[in-house]
N, C-alpha and C positions, 0 to 999 in steps of 0.2 A: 343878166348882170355879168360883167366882163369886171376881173379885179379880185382880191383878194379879202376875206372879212375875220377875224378870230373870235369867237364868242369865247370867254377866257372864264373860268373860276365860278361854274353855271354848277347845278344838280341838272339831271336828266332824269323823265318819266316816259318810257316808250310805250306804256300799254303789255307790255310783256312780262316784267317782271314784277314780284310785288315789293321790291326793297328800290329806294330811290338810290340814284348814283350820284356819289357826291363830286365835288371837286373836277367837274368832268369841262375841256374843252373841245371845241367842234369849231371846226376849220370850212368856212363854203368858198369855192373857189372857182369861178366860170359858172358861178347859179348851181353848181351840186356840189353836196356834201364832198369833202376832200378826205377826211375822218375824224373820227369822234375819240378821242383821250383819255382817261381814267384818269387824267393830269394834268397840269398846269401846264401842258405841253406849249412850247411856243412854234411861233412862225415869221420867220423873216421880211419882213416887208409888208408883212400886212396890217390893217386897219383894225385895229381892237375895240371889243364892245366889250366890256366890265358886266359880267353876269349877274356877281354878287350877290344873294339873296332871293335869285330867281331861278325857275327850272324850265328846262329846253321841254317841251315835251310836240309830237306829231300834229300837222296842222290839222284841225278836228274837220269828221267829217260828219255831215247832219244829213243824215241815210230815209229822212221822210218831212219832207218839205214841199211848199206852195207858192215859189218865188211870187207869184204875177196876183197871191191877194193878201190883203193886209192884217188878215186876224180881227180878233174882237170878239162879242156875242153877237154881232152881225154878219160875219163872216160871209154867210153863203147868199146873202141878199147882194152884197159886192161882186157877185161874180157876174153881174147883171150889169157890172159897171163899164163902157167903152173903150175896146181894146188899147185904146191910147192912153187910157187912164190905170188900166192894167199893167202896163207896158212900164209906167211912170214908176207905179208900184215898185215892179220889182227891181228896179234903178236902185229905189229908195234900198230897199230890202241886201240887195245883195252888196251895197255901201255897208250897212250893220254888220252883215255876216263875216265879213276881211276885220271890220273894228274889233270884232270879236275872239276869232283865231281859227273862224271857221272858211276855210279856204275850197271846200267840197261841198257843192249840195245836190242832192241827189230828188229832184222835183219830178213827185207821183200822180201829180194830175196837177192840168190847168182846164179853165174855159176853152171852148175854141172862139176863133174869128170869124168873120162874115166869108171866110173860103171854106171853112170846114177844119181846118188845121187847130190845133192847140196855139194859142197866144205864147206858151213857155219853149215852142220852139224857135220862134222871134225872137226871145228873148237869150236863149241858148247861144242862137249865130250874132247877136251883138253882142254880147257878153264875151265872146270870146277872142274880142278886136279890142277890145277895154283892159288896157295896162292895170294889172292892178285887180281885176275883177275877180272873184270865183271861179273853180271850173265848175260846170255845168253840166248833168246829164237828166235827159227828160223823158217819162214814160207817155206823153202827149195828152190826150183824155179821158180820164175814168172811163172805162165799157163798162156800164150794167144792165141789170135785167129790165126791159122795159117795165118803164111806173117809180122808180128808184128817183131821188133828188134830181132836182136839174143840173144844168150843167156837164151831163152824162151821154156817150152815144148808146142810147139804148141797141139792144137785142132781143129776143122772142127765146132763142135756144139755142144750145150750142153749135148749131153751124153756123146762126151768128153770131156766136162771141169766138169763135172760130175766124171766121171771115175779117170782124174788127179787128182783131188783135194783125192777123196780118197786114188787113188796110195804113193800123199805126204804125207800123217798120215802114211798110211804102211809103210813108208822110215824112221818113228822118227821124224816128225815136231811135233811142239806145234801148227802150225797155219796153215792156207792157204791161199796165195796170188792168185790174179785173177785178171787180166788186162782185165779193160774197157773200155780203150781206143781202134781206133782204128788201123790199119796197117798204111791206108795210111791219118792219121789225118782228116779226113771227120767229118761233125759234129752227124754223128752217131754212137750210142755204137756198137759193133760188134754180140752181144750177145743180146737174149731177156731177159724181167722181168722172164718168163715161165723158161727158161735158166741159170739162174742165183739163182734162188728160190731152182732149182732143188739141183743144188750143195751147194746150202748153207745148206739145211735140211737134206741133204747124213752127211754133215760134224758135223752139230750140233747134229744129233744123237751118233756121236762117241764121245760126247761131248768136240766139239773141236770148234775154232772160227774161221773164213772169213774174210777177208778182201780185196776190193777192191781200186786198182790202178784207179782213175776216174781224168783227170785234163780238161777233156768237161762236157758240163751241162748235155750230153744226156749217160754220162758214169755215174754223180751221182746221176742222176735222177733213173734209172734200179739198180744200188744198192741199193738206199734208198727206191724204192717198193718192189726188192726181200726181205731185209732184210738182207743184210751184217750187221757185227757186227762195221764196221768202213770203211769210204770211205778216201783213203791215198790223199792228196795233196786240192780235191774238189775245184780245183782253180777259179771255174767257178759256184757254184751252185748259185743256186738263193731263197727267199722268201719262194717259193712251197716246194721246192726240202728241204729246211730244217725247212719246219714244216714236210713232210714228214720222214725225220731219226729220230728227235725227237716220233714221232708219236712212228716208229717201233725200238727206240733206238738203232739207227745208231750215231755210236761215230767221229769224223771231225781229222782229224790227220794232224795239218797244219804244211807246211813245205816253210815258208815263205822264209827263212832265204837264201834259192836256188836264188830267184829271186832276193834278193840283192846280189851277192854272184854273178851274172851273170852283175850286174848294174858294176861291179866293171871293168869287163873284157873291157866296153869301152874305158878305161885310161891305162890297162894293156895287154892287147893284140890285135895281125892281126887281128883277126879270124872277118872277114866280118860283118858275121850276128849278131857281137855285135858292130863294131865301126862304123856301115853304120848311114844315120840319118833314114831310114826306120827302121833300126835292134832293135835303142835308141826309137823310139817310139811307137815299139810293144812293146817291154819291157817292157814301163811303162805305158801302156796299160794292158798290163798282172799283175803286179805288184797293179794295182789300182783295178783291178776284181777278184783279190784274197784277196784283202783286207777288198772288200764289200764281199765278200763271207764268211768271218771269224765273220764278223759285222751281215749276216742276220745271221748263224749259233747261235752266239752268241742270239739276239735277241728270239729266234724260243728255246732257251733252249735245244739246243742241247749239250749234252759234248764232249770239245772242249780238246785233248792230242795234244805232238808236238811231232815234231821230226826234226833233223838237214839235213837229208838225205844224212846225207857226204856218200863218196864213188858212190852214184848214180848222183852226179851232180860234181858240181864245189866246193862243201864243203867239208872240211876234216872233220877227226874226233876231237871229244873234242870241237867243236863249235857249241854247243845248246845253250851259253846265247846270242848268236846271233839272235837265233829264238823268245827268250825272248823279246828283246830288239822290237824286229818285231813284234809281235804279243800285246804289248804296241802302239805300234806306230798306229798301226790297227785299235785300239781302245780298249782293254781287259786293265780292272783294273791290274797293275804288279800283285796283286796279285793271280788271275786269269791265268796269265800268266805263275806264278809260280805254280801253281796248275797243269797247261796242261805238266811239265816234271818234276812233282813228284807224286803224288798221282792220276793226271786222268792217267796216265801212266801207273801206277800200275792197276786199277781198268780195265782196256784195257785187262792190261797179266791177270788177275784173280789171283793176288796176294792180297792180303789182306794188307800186311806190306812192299809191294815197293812203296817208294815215302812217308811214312806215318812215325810221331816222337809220338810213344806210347809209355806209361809202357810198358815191356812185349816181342814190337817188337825188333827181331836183332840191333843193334847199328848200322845201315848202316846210316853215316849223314856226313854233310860237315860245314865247317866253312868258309866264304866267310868276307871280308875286307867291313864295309859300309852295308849299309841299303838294299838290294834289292827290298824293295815295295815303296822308294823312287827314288832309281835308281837302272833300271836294271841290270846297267855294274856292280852292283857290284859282281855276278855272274862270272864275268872273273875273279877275286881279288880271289880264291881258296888257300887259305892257311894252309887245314890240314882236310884230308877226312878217314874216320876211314869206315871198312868195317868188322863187325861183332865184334863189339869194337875195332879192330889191326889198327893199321895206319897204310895208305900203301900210302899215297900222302902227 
């Protein structure tokens, strides 16, 4: 954007503080912030957008997503679906995600294509020619243990999940994912601490970052001693397990918002294993120990990012203030909350200026209806998202 913009007479929520700022304008000028006001501050010559009633807050960043599949209870049967229909997908998808205010997504696994490559790094390098679109960074493939879901480049042991992980930086990822879970859901990682170390230190030398798929205790436990950079879901850890990440700052990447998202399929759908009364009270069983697990994270001073995980469950895209709303509920100050899909988000991808309202930084910001460190929902209220000063929602 070339030109001058004033956002005039806004509240501001940066994730930082937990008191909103009232009365605040913000100046973007050549597509980055020029600066931000405590006042009705004016500016000569430029184009004013009347804030009124809304607040500026960080374009959000959804730190564990599936661009290239579309969610639902069928999820992982689509992954089977023709990379050009994959491709379509996540067109569709990362449309929502800008309507929404979410201008970051950080995609932990896709399918690959008939070369071997992940479809989300296609998807990556056109999205990135697409005025208007997302930014984009991709961890390529799920690696896990041979026998694990499809969809996966299997391994045997850690010198091949060793060898993958480098194989995916060779291919153009920003990151690597690596499933800690196991094949057949037993309550053991598949993988040792010795294993898991291995490939993290192959990968941080190319100076690239790891992250671990973990939703058992004995999966976040072995990433939080190797030293991943972020254990995805950690629906189970405990006490130990997160003063241990804290220790070797290990970042918590919760993705609540799945397990309500799944509460819902009892009232809306057959599917057994959600409208059985066995099916309703592992749920919320699971629901309740993901909840303490975000509370001892939380406690243990771990940094806590989110992510919506549409496309890998039953969640679509463009619904992270769901996860917002959930990770409130948990126990996280809103604006804590707000912090874990904008700025810890950022700090995750090794961006400096994602998720963050500086002087200086790109004008990527949203304007949301209502207070969000009063109430979360007002995150769904998205009514004018500017990405690199341009509106494009």
């Amino acid at each position: 954007m070339t030109g001058r913009l004033l956002i005039r007479d806004a509240c501001l929520a940066d994730g930082r503080s937990p008191a909103l700022q009232v009365g605040v304008s913000l100046l973007i000028e050549d597509g980055r912030i020029a600066w931000v006001s405590p006042d009705e501050r004016e500016a000569d010559g430029a184009d004013v957008l009347d804030g009124g009633g809304g607040t500026i807050v960080p374009a959000l960043v959804d730190a564990h997503s599936h661009l290239t599949m579309p969610g639902g209870s069928h999820w992982i049967d689509r992954g089977s679906d023709p990379p050009d229909r994959l491709r379509e997908v996540a067109r569709h998808n990362a449309a929502r995600l800008v309507q929404a205010g979410v201008l970051w997504a950080r995609d932990v696994g896709s399918p690959a294509g008939a070369d071997g490559r992940a479809i989300s790094l296609l998807v990556a390098q056109e999205m990135s020619a697409v005025p208007g679109a997302p930014y984009i960074r991709v961890a390529g493939t799920w690696i896990a243990k041979d026998g694990y879901l499809p969809m996966t480049v299997a391994v045997k042991d850690g010198a091949g999940l060793k060898a993958a992980a480098l194989a995916q930086l060779d291919a153009g990822t920003d990151f690597v994912k690596i499933m800690l879970d196991p094949p057949d859901r037993s309550d053991q990682c598949p993988f040792t601490v010795d294993d898991v170390r291995g490939a993290c230190e192959a990968v941080h030398a190319r100076g690239r970052k790891i992250t671990a798929h973990a939703t058992i205790l004995d999966g976040a436990r072995v990433g939080a001693e190797a030293g991943v950079d972020s254990i995805e879901h950690g629906m189970e850890l405990d006490e130990t397990i997160a003063v241990t990440m804290q220790r070797n700052n290990v970042a918590l990447v919760s993705t609540l918002s799945v397990l309500a998202s799944w509460a819902t399929f009892a009232r809306t759908t057959r599917i057994e294993r959600f409208t059985s009364d066995e099916g309703t009270r592992r749920l919320a069983a699971r629901r309740e120990g993901a909840f303490a697990a975000v509370r001892a994270a939380r406690r243990a001073g771990v940094r806590i990012a989110a992510g919506s995980d549409f496309g890998g469950g039953s969640v679509r895209a463009g619904h992270l203030a769901w996860e917002v709303e959930q990770l409130v509920e948990a126990g996280l100050e809103p604006y804590e909350a707000l912090a874990a899909v904008s700025w810890r988000g950022g700090e995750l991808l090794g961006i400096e200026h994602a998720g963050r309202l500086q002087p200086g930084d790109p004008a990527d910001l949203v304007l949301v209806h209502g207070d969000p460190l009063v109430d979360p929902r007002a995150l769904w209220r998205v009514w004018a998202v500017f990405k690199a000063g341009e509106r494009v929602a």
